[in-house]
Gaussian input, Z-matrix of N, CA and C with variables (Angstrom, degrees):
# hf/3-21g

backbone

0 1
 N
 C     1     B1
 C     2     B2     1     A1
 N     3     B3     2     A2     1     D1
 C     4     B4     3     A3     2     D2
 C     5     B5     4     A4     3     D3
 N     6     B6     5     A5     4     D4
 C     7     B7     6     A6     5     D5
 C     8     B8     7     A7     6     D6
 N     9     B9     8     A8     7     D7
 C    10    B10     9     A9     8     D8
 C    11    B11    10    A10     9     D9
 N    12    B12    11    A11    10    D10
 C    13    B13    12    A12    11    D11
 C    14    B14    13    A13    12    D12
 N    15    B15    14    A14    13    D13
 C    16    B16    15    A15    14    D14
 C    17    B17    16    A16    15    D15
 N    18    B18    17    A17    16    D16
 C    19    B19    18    A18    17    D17
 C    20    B20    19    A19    18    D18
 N    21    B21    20    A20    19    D19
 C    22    B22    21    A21    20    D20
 C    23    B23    22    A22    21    D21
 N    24    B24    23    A23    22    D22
 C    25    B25    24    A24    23    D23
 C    26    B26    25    A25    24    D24
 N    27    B27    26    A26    25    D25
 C    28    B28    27    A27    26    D26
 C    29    B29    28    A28    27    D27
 N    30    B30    29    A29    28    D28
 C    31    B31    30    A30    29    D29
 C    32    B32    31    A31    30    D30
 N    33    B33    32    A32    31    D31
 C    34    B34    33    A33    32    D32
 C    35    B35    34    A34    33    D33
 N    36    B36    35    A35    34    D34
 C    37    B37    36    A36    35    D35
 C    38    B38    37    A37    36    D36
 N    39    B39    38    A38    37    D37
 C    40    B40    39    A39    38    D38
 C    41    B41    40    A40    39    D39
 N    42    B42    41    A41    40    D40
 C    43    B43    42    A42    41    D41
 C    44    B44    43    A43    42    D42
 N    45    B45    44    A44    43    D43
 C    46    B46    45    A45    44    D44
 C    47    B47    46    A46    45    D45
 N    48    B48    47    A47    46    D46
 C    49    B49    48    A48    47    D47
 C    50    B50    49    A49    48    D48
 N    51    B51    50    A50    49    D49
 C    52    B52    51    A51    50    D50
 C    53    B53    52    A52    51    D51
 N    54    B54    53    A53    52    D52
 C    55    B55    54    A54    53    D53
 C    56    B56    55    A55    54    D54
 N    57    B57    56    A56    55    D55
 C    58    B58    57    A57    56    D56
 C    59    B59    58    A58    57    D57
 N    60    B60    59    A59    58    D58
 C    61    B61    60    A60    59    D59
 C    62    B62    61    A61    60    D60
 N    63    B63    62    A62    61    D61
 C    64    B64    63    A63    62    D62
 C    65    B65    64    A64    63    D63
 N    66    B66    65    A65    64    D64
 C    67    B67    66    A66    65    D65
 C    68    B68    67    A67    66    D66
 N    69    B69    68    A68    67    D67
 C    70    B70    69    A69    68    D68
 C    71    B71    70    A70    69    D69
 N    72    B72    71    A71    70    D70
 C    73    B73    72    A72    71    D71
 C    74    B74    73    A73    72    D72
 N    75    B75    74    A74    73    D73
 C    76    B76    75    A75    74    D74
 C    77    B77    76    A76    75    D75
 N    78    B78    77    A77    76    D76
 C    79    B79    78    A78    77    D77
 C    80    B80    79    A79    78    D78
 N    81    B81    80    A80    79    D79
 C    82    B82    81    A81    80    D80
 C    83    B83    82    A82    81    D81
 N    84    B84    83    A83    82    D82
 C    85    B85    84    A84    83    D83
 C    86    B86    85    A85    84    D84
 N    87    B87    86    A86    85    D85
 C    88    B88    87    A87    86    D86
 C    89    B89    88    A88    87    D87
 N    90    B90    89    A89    88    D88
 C    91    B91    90    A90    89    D89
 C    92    B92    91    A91    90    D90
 N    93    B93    92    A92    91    D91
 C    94    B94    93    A93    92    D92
 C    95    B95    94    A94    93    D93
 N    96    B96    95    A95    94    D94
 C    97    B97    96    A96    95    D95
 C    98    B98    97    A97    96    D96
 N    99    B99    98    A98    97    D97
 C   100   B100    99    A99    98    D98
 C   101   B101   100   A100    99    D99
 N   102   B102   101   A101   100   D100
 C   103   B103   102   A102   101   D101
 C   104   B104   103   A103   102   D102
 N   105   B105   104   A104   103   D103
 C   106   B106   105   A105   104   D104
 C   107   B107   106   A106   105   D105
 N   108   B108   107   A107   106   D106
 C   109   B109   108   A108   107   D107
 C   110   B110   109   A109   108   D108
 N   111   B111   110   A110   109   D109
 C   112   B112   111   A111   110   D110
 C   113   B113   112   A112   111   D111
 N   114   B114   113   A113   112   D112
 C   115   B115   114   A114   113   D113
 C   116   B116   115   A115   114   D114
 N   117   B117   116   A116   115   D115
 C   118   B118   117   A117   116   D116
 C   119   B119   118   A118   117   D117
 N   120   B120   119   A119   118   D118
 C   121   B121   120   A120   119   D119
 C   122   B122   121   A121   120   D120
 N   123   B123   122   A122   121   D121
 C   124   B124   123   A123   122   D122
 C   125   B125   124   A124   123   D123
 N   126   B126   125   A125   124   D124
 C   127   B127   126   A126   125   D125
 C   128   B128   127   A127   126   D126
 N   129   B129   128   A128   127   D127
 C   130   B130   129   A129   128   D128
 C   131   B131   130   A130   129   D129
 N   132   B132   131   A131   130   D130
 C   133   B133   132   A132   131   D131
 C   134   B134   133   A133   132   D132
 N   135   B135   134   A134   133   D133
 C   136   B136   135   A135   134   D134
 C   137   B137   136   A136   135   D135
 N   138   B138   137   A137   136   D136
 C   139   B139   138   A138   137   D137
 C   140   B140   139   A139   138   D138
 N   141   B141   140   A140   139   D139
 C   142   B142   141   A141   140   D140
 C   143   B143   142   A142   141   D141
 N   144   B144   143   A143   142   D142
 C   145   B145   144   A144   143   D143
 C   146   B146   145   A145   144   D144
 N   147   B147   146   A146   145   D145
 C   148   B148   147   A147   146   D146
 C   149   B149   148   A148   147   D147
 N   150   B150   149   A149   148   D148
 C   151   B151   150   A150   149   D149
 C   152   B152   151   A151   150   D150
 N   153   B153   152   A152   151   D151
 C   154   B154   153   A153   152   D152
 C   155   B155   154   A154   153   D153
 N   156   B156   155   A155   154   D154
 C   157   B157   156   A156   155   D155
 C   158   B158   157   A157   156   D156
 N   159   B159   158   A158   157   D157
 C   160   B160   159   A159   158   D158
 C   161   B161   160   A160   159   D159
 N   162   B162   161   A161   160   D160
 C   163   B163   162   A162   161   D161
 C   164   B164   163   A163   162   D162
 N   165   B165   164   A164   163   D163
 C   166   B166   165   A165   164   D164
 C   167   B167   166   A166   165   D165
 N   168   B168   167   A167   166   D166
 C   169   B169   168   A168   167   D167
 C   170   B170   169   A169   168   D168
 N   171   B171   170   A170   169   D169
 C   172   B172   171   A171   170   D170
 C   173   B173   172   A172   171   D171
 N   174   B174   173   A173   172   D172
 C   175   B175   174   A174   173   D173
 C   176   B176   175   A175   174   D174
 N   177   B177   176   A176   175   D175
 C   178   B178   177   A177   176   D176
 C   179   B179   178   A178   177   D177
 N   180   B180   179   A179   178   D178
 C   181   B181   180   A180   179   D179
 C   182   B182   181   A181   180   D180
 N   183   B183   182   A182   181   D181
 C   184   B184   183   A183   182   D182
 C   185   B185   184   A184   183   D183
 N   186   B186   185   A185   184   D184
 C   187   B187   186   A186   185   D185
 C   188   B188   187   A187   186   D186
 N   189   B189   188   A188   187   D187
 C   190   B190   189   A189   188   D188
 C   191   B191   190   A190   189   D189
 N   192   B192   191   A191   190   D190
 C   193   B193   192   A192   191   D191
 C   194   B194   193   A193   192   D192
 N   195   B195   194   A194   193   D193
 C   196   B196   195   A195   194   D194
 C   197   B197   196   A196   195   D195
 N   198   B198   197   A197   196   D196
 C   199   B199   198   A198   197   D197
 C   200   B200   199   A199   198   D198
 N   201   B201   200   A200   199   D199
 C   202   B202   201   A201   200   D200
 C   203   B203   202   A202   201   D201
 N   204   B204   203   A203   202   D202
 C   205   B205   204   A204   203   D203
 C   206   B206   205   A205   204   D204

   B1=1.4507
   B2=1.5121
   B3=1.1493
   B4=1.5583
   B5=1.8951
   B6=1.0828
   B7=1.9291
   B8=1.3722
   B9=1.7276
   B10=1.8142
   B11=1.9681
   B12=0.9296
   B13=1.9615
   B14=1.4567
   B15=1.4079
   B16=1.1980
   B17=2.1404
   B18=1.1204
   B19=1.4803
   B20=1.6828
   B21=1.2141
   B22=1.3819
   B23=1.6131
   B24=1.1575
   B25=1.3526
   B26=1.7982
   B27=1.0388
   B28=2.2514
   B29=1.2496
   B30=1.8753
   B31=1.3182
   B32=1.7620
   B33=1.2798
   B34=1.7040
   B35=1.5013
   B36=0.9782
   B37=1.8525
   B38=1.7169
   B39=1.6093
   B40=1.7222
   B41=1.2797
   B42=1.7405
   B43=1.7473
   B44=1.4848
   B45=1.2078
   B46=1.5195
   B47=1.3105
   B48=1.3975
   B49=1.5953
   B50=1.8204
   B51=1.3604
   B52=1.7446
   B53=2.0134
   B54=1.7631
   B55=1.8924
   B56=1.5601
   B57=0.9572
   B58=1.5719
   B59=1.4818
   B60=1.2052
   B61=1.7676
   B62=1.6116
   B63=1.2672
   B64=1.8634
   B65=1.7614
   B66=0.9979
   B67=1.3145
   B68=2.0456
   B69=1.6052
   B70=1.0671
   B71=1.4661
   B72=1.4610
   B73=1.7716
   B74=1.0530
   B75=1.0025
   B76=1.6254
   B77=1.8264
   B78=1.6355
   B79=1.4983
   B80=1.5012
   B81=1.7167
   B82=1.1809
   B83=1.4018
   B84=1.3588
   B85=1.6838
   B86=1.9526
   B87=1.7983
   B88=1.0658
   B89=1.4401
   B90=1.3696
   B91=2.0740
   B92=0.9635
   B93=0.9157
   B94=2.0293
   B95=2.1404
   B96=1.4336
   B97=1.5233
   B98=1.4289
   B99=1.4654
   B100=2.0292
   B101=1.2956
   B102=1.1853
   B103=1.3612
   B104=1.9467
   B105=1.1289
   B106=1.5523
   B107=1.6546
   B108=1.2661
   B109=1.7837
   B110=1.5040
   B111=1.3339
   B112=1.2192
   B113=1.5943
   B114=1.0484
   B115=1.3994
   B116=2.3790
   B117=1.1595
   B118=1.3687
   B119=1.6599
   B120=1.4777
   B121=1.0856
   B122=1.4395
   B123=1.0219
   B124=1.6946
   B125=1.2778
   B126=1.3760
   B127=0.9884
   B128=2.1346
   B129=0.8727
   B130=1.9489
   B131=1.6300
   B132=0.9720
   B133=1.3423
   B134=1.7363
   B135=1.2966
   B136=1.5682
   B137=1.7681
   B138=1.2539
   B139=1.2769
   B140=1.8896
   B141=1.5140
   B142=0.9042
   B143=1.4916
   B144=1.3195
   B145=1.5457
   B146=1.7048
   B147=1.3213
   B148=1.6652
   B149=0.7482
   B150=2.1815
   B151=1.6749
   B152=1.4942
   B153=1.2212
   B154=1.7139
   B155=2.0233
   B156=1.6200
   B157=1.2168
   B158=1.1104
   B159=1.4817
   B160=1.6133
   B161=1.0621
   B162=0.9888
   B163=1.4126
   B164=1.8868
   B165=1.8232
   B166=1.8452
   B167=1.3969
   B168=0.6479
   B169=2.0944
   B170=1.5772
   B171=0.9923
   B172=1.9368
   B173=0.8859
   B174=1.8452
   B175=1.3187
   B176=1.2025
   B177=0.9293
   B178=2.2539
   B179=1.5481
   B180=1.4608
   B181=1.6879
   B182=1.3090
   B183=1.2594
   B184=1.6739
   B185=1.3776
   B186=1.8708
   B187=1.8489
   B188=1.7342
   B189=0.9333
   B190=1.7156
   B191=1.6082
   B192=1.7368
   B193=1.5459
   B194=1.5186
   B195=1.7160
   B196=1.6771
   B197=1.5074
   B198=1.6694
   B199=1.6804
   B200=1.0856
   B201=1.3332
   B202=1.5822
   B203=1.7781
   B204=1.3337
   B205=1.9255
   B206=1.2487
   A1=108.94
   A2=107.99
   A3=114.55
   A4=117.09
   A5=108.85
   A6=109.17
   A7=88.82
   A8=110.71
   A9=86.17
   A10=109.47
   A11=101.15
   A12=116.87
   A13=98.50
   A14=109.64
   A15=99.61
   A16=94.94
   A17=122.36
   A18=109.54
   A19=89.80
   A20=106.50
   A21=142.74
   A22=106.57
   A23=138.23
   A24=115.47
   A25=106.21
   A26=101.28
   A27=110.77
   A28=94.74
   A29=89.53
   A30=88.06
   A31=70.69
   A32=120.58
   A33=102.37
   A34=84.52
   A35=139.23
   A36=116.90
   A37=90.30
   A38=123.53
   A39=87.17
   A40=107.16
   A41=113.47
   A42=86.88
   A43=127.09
   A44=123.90
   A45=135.14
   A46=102.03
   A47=124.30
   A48=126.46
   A49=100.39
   A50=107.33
   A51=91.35
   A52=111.37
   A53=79.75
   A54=86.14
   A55=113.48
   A56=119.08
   A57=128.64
   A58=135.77
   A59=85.23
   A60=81.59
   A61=121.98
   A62=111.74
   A63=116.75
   A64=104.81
   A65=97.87
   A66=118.37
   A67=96.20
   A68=115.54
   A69=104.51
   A70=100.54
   A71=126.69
   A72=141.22
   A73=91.66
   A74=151.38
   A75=161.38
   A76=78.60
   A77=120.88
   A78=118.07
   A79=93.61
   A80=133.61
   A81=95.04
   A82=121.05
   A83=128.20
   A84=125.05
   A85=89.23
   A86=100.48
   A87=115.72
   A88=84.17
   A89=118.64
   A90=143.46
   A91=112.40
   A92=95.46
   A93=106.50
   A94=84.05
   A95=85.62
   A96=93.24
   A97=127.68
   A98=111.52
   A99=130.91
   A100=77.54
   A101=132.64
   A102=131.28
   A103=139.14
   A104=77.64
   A105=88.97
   A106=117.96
   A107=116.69
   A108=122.79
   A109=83.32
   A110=125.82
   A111=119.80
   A112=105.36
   A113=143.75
   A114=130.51
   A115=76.33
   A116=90.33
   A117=102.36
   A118=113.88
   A119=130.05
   A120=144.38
   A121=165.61
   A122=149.92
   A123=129.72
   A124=107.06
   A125=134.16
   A126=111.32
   A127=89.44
   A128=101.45
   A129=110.73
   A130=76.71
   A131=144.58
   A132=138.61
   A133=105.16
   A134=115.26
   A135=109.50
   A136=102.12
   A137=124.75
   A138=124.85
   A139=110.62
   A140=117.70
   A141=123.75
   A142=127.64
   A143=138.83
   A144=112.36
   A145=103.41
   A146=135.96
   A147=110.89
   A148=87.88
   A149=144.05
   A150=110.93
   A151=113.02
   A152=126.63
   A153=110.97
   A154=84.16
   A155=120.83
   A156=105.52
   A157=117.67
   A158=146.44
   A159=127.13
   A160=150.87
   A161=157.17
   A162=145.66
   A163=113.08
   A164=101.46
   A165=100.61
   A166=80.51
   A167=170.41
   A168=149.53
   A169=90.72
   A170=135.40
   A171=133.53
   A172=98.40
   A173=118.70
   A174=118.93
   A175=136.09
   A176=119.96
   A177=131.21
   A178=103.38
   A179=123.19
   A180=125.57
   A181=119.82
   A182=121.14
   A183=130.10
   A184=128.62
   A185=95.00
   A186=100.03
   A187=75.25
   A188=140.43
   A189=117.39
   A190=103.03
   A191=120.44
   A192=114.41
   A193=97.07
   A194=107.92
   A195=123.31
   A196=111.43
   A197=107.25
   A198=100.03
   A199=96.38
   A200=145.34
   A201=154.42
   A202=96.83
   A203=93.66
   A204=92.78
   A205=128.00
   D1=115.45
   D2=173.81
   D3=-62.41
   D4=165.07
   D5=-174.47
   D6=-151.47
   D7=22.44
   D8=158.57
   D9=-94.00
   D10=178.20
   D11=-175.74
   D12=-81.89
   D13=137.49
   D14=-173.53
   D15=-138.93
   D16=134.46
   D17=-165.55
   D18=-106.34
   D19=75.30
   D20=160.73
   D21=-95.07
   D22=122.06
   D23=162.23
   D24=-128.83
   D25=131.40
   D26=173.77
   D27=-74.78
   D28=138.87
   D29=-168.62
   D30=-138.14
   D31=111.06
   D32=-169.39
   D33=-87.69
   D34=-55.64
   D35=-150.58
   D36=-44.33
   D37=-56.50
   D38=-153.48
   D39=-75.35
   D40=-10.20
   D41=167.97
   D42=-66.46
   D43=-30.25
   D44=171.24
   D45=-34.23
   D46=-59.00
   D47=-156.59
   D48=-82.54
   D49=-8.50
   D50=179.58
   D51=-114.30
   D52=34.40
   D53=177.69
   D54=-81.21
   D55=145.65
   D56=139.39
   D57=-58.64
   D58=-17.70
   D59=-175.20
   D60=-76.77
   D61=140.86
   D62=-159.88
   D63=-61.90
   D64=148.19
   D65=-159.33
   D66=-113.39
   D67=159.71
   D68=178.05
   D69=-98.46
   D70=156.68
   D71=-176.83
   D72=-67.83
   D73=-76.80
   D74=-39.51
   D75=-158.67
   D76=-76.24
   D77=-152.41
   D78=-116.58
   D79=-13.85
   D80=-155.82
   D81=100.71
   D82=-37.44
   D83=-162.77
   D84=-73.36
   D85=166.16
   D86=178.28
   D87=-91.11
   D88=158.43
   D89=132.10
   D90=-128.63
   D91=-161.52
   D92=-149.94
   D93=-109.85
   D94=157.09
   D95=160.10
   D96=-51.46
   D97=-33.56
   D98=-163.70
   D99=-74.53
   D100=-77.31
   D101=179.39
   D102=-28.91
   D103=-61.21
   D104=156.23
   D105=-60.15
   D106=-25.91
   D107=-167.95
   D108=-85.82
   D109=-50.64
   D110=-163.33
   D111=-76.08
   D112=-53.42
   D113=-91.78
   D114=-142.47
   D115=-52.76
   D116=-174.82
   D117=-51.83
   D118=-166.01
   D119=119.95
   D120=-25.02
   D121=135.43
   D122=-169.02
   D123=-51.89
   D124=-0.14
   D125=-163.01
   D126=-133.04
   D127=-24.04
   D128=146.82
   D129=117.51
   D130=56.67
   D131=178.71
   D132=-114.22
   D133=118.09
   D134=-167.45
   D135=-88.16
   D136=117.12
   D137=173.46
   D138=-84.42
   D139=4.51
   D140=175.98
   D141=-163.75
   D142=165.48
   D143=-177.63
   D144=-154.61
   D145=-146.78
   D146=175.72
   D147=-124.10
   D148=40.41
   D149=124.08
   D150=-76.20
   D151=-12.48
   D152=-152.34
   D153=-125.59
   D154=19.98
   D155=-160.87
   D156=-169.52
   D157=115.56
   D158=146.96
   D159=11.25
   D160=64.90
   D161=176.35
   D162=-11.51
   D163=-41.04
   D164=176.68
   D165=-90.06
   D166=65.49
   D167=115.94
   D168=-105.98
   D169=-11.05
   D170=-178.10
   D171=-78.14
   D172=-74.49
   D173=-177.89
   D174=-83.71
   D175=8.92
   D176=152.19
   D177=-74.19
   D178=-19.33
   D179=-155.52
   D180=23.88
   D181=31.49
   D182=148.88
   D183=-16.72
   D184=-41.73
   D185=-164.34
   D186=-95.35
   D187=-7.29
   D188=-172.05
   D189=-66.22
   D190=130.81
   D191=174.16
   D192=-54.47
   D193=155.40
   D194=161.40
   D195=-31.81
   D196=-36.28
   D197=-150.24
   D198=-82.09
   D199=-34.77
   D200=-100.28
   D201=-130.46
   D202=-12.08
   D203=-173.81
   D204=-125.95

């Protein structure tokens, strides 16, 4: 680990906005990929997550559209 100064500065909000990581349809919130594998679609797309949702409405996938599953 280096201890020289470096005029680097973190700026996390704009890193937040240049993530990849899957997002829920439904609200918007970020999750994690594990989540999305689990929780999402065949295609890992989360139509819901536990701000806008249940944990039992996740795993019944009720709110998933017909086409999407």
């Amino acid at each position: 680990m280096s201890t020289e100064p470096t005029d680097a500065k973190w700026t996390p909000m704009a890193a937040q906005k240049q993530t990849t990581a899957p997002r829920c349809v439904n609200c918007g919130n970020q999750v994690t990929r594990q989540f999305a594998r689990v929780f999402g679609d065949n295609r890992d797309v989360v139509h819901a997550c536990p701000e806008c949702s249940t944990y039992r409405e996740m795993k019944t996938s009720d709110f998933i559209p017909e086409e999407a599953r």
